[in-house]
FIRO-517026 format. One record per residue (C-alpha): residue number from 1; residue in one letter; x, y, z. Coordinates in steps of 0.05 Angstrom, whole numbers, padded with zeros to 5 digits. Layout:
BEGIN
@n=NUM, res=A, u=X, v=Y, w=Z
...
//
This chain:
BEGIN
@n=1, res=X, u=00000, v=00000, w=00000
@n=2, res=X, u=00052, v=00049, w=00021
@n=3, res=X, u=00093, v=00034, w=-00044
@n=4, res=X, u=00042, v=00051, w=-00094
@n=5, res=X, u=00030, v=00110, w=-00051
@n=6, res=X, u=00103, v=00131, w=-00050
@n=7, res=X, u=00101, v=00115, w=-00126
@n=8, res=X, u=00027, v=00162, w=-00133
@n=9, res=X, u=00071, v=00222, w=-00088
@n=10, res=X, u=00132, v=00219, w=-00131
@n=11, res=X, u=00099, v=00216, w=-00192
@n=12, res=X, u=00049, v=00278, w=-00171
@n=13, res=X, u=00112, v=00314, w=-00155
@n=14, res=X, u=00146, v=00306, w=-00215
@n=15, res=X, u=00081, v=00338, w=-00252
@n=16, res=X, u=00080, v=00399, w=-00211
@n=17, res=X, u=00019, v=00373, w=-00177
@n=18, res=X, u=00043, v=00410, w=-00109
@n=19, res=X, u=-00025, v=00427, w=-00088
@n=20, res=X, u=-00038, v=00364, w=-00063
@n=21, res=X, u=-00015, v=00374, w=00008
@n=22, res=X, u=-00070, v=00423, w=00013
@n=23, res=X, u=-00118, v=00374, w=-00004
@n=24, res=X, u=-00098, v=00330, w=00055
@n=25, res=X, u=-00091, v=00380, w=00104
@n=26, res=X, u=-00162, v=00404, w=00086
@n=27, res=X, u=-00187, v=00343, w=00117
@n=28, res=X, u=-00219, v=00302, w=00067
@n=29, res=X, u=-00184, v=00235, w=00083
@n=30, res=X, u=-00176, v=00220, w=00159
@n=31, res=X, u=-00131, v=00247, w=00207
@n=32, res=X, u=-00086, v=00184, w=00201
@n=33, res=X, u=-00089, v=00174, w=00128
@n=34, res=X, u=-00071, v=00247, w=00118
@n=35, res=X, u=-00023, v=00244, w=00166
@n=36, res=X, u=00015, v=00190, w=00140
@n=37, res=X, u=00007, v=00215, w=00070
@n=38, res=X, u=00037, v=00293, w=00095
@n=39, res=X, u=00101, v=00252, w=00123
@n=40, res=X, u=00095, v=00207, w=00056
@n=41, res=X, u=00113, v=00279, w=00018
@n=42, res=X, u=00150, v=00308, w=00071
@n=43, res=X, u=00203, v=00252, w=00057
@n=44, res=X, u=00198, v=00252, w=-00013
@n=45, res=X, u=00216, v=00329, w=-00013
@n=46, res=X, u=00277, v=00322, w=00034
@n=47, res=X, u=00305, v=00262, w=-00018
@n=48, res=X, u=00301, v=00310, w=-00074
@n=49, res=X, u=00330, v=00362, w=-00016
@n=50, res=X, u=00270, v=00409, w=-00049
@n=51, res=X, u=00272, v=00447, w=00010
@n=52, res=X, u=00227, v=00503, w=-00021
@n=53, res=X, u=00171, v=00452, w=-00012
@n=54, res=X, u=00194, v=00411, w=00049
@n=55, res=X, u=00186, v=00482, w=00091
@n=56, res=X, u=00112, v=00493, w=00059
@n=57, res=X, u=00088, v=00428, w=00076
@n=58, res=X, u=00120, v=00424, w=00135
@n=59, res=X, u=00083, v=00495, w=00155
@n=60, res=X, u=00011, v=00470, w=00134
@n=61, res=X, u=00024, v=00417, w=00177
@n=62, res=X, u=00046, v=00450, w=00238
@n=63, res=X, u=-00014, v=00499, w=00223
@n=64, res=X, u=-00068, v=00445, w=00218
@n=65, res=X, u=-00045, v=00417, w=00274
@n=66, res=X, u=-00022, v=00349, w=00241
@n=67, res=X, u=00048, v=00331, w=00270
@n=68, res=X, u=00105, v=00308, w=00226
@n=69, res=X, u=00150, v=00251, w=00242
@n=70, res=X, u=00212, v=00262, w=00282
@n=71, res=X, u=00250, v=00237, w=00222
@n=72, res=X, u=00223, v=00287, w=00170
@n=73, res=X, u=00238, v=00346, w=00220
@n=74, res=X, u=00305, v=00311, w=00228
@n=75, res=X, u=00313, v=00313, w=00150
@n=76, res=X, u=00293, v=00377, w=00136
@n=77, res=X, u=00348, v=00400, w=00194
@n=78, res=X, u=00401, v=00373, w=00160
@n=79, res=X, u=00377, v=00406, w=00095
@n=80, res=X, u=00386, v=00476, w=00119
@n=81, res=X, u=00455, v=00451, w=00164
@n=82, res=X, u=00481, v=00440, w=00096
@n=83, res=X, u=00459, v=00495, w=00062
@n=84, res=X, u=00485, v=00535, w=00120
@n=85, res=X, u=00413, v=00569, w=00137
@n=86, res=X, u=00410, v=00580, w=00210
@n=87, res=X, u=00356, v=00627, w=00226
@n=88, res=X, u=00313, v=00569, w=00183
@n=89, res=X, u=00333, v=00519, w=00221
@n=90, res=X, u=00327, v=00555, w=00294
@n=91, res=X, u=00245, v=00570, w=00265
@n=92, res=X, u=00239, v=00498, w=00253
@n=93, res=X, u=00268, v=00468, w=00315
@n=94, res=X, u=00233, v=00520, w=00355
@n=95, res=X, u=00159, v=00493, w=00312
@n=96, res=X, u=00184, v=00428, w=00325
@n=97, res=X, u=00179, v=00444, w=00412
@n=98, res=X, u=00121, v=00473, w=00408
@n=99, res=X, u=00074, v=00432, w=00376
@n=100, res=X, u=00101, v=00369, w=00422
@n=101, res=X, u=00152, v=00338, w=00374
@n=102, res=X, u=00208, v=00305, w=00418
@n=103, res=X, u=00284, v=00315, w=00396
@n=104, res=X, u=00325, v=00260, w=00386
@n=105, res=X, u=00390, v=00256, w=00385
@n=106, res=X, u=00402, v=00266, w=00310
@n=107, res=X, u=00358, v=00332, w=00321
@n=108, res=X, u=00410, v=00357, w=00376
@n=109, res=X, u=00474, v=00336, w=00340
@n=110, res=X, u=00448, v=00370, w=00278
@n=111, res=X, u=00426, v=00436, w=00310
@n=112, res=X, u=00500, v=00436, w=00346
@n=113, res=X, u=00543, v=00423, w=00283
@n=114, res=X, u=00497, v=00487, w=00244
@n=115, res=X, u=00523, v=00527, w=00300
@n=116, res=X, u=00583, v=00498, w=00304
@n=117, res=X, u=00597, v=00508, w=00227
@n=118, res=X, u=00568, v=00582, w=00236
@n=119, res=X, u=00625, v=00599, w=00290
@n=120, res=X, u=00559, v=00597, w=00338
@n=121, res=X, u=00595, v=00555, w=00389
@n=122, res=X, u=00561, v=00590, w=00448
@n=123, res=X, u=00500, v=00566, w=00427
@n=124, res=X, u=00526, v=00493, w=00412
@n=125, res=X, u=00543, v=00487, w=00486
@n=126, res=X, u=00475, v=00526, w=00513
@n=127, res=X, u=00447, v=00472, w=00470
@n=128, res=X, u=00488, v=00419, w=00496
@n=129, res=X, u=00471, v=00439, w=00568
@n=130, res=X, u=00399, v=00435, w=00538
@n=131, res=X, u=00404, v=00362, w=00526
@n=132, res=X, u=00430, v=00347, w=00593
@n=133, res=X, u=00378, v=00380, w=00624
@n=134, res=X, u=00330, v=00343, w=00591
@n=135, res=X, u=00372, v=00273, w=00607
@n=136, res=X, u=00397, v=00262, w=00528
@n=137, res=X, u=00460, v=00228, w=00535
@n=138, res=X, u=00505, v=00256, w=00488
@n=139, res=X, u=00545, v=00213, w=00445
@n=140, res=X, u=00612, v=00204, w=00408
@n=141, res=X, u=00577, v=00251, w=00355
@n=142, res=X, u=00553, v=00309, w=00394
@n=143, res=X, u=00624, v=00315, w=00437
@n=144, res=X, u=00671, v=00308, w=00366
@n=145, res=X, u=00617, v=00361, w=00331
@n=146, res=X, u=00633, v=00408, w=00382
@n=147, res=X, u=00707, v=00393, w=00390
@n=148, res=X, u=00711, v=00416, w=00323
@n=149, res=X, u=00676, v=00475, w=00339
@n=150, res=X, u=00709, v=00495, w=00389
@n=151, res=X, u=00778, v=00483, w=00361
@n=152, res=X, u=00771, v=00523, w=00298
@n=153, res=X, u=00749, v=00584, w=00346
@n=154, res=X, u=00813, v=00574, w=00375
@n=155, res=X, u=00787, v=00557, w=00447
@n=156, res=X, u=00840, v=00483, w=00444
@n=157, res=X, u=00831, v=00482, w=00525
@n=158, res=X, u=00755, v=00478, w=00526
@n=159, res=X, u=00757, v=00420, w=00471
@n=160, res=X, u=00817, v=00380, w=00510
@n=161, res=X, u=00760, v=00390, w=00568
@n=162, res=X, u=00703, v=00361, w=00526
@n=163, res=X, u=00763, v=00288, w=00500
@n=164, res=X, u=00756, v=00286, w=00581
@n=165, res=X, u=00685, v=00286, w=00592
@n=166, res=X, u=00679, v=00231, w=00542
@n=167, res=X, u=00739, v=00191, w=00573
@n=168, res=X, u=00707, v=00192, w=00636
@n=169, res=X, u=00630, v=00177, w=00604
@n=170, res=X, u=00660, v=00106, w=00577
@n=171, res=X, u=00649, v=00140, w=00499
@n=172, res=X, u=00699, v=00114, w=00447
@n=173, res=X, u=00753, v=00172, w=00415
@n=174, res=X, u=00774, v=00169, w=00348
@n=175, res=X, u=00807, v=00208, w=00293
@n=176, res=X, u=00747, v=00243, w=00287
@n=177, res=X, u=00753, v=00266, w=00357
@n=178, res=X, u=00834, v=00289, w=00357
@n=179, res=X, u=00839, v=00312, w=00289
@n=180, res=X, u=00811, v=00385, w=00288
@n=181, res=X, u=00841, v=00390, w=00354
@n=182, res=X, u=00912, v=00373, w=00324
@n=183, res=X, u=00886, v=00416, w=00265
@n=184, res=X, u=00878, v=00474, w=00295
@n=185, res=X, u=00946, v=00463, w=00335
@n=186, res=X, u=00990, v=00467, w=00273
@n=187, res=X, u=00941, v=00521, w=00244
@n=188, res=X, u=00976, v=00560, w=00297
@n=189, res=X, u=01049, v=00536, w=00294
@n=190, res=X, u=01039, v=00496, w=00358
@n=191, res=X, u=01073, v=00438, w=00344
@n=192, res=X, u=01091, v=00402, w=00403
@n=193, res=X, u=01026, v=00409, w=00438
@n=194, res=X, u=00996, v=00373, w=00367
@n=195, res=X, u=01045, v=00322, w=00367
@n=196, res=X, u=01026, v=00306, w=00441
@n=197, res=X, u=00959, v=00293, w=00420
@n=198, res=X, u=00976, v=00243, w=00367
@n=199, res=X, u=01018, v=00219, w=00422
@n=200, res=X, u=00950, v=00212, w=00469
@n=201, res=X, u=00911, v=00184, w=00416
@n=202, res=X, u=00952, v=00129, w=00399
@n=203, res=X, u=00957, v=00104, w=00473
@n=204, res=X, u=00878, v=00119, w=00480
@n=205, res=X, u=00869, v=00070, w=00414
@n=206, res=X, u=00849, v=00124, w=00359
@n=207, res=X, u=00884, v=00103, w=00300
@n=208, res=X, u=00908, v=00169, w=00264
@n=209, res=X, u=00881, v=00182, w=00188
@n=210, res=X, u=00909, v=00201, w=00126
@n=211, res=X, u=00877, v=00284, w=00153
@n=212, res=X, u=00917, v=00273, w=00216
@n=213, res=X, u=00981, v=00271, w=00183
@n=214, res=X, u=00960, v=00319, w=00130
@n=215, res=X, u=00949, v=00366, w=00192
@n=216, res=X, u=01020, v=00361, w=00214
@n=217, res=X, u=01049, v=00365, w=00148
@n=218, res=X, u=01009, v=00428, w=00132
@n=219, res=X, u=01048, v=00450, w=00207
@n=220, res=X, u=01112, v=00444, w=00194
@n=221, res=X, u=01101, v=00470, w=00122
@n=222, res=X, u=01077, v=00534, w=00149
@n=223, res=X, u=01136, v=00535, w=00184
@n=224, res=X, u=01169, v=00534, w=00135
@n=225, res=X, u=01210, v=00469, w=00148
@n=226, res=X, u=01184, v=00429, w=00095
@n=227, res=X, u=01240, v=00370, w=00091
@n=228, res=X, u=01219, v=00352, w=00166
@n=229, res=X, u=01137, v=00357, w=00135
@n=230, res=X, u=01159, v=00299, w=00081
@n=231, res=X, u=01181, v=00254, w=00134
@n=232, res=X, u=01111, v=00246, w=00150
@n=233, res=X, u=01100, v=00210, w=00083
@n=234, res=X, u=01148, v=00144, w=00096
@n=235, res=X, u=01100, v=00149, w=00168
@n=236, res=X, u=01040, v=00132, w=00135
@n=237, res=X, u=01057, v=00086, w=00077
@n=238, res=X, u=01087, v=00039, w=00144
@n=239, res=X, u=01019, v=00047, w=00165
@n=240, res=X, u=00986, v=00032, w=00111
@n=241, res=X, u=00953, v=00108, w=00085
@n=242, res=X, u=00968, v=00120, w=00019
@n=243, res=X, u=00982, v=00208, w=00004
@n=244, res=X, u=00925, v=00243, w=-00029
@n=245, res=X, u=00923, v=00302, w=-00065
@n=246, res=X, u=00916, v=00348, w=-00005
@n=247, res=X, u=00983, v=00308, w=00024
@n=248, res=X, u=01015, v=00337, w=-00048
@n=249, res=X, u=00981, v=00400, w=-00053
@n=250, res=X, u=01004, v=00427, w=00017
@n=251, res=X, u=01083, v=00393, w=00003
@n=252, res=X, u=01079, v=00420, w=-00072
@n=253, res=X, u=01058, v=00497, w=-00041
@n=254, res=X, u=01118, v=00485, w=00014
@n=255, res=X, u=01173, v=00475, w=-00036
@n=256, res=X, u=01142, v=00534, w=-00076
@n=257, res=X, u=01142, v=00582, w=-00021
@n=258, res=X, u=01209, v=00562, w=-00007
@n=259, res=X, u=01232, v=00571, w=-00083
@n=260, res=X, u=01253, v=00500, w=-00083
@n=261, res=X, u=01215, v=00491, w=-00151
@n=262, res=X, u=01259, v=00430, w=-00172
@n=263, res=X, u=01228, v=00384, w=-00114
@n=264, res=X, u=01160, v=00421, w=-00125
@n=265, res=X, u=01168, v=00386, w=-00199
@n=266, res=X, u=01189, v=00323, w=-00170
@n=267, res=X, u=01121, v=00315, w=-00130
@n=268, res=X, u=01078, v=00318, w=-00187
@n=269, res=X, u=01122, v=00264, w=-00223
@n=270, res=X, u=01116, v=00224, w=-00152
@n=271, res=X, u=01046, v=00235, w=-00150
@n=272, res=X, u=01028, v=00217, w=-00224
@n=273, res=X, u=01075, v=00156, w=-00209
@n=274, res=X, u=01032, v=00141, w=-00148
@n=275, res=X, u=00967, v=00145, w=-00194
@n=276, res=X, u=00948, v=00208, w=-00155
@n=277, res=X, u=00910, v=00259, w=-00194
@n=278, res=X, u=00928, v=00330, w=-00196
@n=279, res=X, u=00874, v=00389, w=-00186
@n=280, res=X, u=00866, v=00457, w=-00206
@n=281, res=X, u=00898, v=00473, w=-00137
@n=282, res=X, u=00967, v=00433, w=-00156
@n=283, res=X, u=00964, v=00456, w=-00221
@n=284, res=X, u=00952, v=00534, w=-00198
@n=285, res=X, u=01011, v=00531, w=-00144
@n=286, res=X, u=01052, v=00498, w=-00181
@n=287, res=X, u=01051, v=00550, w=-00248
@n=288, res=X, u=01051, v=00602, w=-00184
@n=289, res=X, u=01112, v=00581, w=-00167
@n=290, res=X, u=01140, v=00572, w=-00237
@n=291, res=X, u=01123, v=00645, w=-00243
@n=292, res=X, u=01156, v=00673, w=-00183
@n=293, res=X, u=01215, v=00633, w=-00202
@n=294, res=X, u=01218, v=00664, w=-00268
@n=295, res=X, u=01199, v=00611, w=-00317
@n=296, res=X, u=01141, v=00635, w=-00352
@n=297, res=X, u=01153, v=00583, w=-00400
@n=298, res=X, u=01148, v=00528, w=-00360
@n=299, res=X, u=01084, v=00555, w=-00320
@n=300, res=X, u=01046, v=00555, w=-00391
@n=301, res=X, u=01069, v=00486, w=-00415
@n=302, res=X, u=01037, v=00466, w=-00348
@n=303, res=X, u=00976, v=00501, w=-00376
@n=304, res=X, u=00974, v=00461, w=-00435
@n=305, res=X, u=00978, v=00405, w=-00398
@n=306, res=X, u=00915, v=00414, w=-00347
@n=307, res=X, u=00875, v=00391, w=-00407
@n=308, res=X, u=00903, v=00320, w=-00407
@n=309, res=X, u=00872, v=00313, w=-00344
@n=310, res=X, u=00801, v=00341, w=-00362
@n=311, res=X, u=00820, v=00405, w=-00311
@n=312, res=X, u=00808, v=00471, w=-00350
@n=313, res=X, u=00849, v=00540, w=-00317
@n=314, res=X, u=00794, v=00578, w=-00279
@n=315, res=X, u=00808, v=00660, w=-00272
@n=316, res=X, u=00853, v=00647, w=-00209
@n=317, res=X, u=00905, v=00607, w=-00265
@n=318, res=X, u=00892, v=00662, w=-00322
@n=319, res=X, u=00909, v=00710, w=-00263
@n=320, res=X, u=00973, v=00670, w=-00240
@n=321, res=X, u=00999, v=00686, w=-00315
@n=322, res=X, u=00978, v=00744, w=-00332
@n=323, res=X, u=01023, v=00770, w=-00268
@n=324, res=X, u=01071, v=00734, w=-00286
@n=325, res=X, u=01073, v=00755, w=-00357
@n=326, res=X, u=01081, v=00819, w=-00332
@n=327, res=X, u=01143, v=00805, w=-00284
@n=328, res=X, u=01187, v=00776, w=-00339
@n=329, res=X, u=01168, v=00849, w=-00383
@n=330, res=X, u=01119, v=00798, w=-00431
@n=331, res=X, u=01074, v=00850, w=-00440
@n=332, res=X, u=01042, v=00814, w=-00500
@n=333, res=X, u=01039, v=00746, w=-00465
@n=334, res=X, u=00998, v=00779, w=-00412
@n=335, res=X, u=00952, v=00811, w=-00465
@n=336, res=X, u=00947, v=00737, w=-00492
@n=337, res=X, u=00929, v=00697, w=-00431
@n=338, res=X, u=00878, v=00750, w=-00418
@n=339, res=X, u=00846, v=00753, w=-00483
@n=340, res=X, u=00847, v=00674, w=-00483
@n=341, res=X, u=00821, v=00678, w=-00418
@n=342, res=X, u=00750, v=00725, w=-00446
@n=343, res=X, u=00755, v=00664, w=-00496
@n=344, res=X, u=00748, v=00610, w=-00469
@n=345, res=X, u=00692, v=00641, w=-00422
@n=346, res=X, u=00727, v=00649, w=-00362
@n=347, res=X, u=00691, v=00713, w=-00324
@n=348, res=X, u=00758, v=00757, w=-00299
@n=349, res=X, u=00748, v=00771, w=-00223
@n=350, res=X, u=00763, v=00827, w=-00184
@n=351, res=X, u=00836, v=00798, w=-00172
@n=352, res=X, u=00844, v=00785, w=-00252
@n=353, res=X, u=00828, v=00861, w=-00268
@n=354, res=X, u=00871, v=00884, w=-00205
@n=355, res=X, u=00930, v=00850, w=-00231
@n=356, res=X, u=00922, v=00874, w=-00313
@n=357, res=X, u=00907, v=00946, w=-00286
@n=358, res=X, u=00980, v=00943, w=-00241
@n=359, res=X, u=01014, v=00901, w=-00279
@n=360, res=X, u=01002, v=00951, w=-00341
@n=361, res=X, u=01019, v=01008, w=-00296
@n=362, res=X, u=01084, v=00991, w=-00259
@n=363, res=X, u=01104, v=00963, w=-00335
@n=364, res=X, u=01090, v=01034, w=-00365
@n=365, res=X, u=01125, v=01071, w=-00314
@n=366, res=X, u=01185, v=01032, w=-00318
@n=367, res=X, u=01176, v=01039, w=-00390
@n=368, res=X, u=01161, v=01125, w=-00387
@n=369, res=X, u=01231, v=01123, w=-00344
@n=370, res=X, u=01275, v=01093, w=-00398
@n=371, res=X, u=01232, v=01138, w=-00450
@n=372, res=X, u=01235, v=01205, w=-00423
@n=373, res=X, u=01323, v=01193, w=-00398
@n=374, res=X, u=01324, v=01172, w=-00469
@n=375, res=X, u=01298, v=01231, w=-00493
@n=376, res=X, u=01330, v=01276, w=-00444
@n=377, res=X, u=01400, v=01247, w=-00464
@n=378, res=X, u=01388, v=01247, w=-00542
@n=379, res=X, u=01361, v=01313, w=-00542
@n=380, res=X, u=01391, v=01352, w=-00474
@n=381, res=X, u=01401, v=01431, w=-00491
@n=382, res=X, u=01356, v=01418, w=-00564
@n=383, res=X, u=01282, v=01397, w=-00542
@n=384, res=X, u=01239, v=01448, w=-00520
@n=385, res=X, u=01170, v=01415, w=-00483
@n=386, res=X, u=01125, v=01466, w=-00521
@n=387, res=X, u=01131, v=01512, w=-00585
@n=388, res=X, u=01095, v=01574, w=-00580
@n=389, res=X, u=01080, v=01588, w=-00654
@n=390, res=X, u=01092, v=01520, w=-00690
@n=391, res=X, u=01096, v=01445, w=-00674
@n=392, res=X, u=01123, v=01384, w=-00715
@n=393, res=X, u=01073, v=01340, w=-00659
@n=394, res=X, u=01009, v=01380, w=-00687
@n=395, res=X, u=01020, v=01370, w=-00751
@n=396, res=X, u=01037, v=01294, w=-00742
@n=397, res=X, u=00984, v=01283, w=-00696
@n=398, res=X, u=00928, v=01315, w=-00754
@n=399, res=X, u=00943, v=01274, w=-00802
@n=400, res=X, u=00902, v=01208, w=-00815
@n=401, res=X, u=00962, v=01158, w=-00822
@n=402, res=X, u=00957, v=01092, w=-00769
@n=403, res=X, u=00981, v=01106, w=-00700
@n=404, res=X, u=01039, v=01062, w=-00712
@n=405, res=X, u=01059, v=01112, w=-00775
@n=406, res=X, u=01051, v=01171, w=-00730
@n=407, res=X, u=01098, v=01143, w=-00663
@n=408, res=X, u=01150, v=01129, w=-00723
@n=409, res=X, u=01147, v=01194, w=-00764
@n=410, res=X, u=01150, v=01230, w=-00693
@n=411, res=X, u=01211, v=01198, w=-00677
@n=412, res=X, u=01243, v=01204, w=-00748
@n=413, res=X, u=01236, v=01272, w=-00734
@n=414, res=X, u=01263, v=01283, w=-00667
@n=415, res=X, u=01327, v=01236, w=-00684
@n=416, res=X, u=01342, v=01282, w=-00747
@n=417, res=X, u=01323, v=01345, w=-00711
@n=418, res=X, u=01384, v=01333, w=-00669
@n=419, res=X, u=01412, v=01399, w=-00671
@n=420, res=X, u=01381, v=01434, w=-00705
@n=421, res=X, u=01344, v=01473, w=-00648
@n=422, res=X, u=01271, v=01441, w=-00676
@n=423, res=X, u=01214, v=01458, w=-00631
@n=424, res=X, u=01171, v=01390, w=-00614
@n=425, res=X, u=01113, v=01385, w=-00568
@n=426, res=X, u=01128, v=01324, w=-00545
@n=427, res=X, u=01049, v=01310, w=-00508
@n=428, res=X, u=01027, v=01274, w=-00577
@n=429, res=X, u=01084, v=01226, w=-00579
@n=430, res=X, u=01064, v=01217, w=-00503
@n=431, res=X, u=00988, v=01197, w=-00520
@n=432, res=X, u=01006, v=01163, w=-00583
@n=433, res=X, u=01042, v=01103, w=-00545
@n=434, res=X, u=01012, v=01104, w=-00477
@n=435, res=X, u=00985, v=01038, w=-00494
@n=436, res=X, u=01038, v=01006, w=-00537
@n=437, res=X, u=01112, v=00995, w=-00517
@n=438, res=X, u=01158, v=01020, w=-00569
@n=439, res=X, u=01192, v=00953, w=-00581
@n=440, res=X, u=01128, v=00927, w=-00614
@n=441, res=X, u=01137, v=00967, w=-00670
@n=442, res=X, u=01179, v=00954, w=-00736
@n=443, res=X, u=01205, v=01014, w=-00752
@n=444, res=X, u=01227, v=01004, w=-00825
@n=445, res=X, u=01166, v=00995, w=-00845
@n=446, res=X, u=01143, v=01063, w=-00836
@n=447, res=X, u=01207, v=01114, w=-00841
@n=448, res=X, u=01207, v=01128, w=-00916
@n=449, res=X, u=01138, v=01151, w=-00901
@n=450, res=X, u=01170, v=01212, w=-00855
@n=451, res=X, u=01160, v=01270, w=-00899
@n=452, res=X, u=01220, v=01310, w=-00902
@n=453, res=X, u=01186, v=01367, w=-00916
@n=454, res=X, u=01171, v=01375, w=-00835
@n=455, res=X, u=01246, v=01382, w=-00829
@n=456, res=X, u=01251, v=01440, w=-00882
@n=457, res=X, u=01193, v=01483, w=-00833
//
């Protein structure tokens, strides 16, 4: 009976036929029937996480006075947890009280790790005084939920407190338990308080997991003593954990940081030899580091190569070369990976822009130096800024030849001008090439168009 009715709900759903729940809380079936049939859409909401129409049936039935299952509530809790809606799920769990719906203790453990992911770890622990008061026994859940709250507010004493409590309530620790505790540890350099823990939870029987060791080799990376990080690696292949990416990632970033790029390199072999797949992140710190180290080359073959593994450069990589670009003087590459960039889709962020908008300026000022000492040095004694009755600049800058014609017949005449005392304004030449460097241009192409007869004025 309950299957074809399951199959009857589903299939009314997936018509758009929503406004049956207001049918059965309308009371044309009986109470139990229409009960049954409410929780019968409630759950088949919360599988398709439609939580839209999970909160509106859950509403009319609260309203109507028909009360949901435990389990739905439960459901639609862990909907909004995960969606990260608190204020939702605080209405909810308050509905839930006072229409006479009892917790359990998935309701509790999922109320305490939304507030626990929100930094709300005051209320986790008014809510875990809550329980108690109300003689729910927490479990291995509830106390490692709130560890980890507590240790990525920083507050390691008050979650060492809570390992206690569940030593002393007979409740089993594990990895799950130590872990954001030793996290959080060599978040903040503390080393040999972390290592004491792994220490603890070996004696205590907690088996430490491939994130434990990540934790301390993210540590001692930070640190900046990376060699001591990849001892960690013959650690867990003795106990069986095999490196994942995140174990490469955080070495890969360590050697960069460090400018070591020829052991950054020989990770990525190691971890292609270890059939470990590289992600944008490796691929993104390593051309980073390639950059920095001055091989733009090398940071776009790795580019190129991102495609072999079905990973496409997201603005964060097109940003990575474009700077780049810029710090070896490419100023073309960098006009290259960003137009490839618009291409290929890729929205530029804020950082993207940011970094074309410096990049070009600290390139053009270097550029305006050399320009202007040229200039000064060519010409020192002969070029007068302005001309009060006549300018070669005007009369280049009227014509209608290309831009690249005018920059070259404007400094045709300057270099034959040499003196001869010839009056230039020199604000055209200025505007003409504010957005192209002068090495771009081939300038035989475009002397013999220099009309001498500027020369003869």
């Amino acid at each position: 009976m309950m299957t074809s009715a399951y199959w009857v709900a589903e299939r009314a759903i997936s018509v758009n036929l929503h406004c049956v729940a207001d049918v059965l809380v309308d009371g044309y079936l009986k109470y139990d029937v229409s009960v049954k049939l409410l929780d019968l859409l409630l759950w088949v909401y919360s599988k398709k996480s439609d939580l839209k129409h999970c909160l509106v049936v859950f509403d009319k039935m609260v309203r109507s006075r028909f009360l949901p299952d435990v389990k739905n509530c439960n459901r639609i809790l862990r909907i909004l947890r995960d969606r990260n809606l608190v204020g939702n799920a605080r209405e909810v769990y308050g509905m839930m009280g006072d229409i006479g719906i009892k917790s359990t203790i998935v309701t509790y453990n999922t109320m305490l790790d939304l507030f626990c992911k929100k930094g709300e770890v005051q209320h986790a622990v008014d809510l875990l005084l809550e329980m108690q008061r109300r003689d729910f026994r927490p479990n291995d859940v509830t106390y490692n939920v709130l560890i980890n709250g507590l240790s990525k507010k920083g507050e390691f004493d008050k979650a060492k407190e809570l390992i206690g409590e569940m030593l002393n309530k007979g409740l089993k620790v594990s990895a799950y338990t130590y872990n954001p505790l030793i996290c959080g540890y060599c978040q903040k350099g503390m080393l040999i308080e972390a290592l004491g823990l792994r220490e603890e939870m070996e004696v205590r029987g907690a088996l430490p997991s491939i994130s434990t060791y990540n934790a301390f080799i993210h540590g001692f990376c930070k640190l900046g003593r990376v060699s001591d990080a990849r001892q960690w690696i013959p650690v867990m292949l003795k106990k069986s954990l095999v490196p994942d990416v995140v174990t490469y990632n955080t070495l890969i970033n360590g050697h960069c940081q460090l400018g070591d790029i020829t052991e950054a390199l020989f990770l990525l072999f190691e971890m292609r030899r270890r059939n470990v797949n590289p992600t944008l992140v490796t691929f993104n710190t390593m051309m980073d580091g390639l950059c920095k180290h001055g091989d733009l080359d090398g940071a776009l073959r790795l580019k190129d190569e991102m495609t072999d593994y079905g990973i496409f450069p997201d603005a964060f990589s097109y940003t990575i070369l474009i700077e780049g670009s810029y710090k070896a003087g490419n100023l073309l590459m960098a006009k290259k990976v960003f137009d490839e960039m618009v291409s290929k889709g890729v929205e530029p962020d804020r950082l993207a822009c940011t970094t074309c908008i410096t990049g070009a300026v600290n390139f053009y000022l270097v550029f305006w130096t050399i320009f202007r000492r040229s200039l000064s040095s060519l010409f020192r004694g002969t070029l007068h800024i302005e001309s009060r009755e006549f300018s070669l600049g005007n009369q280049i800058w009227r014509t209608k030849a290309p831009k690249k014609v005018k920059i070259l017949q404007f400094i045709r005449v300057l270099r034959l001008g040499k003196g001869k005392r010839i009056y230039a304004n020199c604000f055209q030449l200025f505007k003409l090439v504010e957005d192209k460097p002068l090495a771009d241009f081939e300038e035989q192409e475009y002397v013999s168009s220099t009309p001498e007869t500027y020369l003869d004025a």
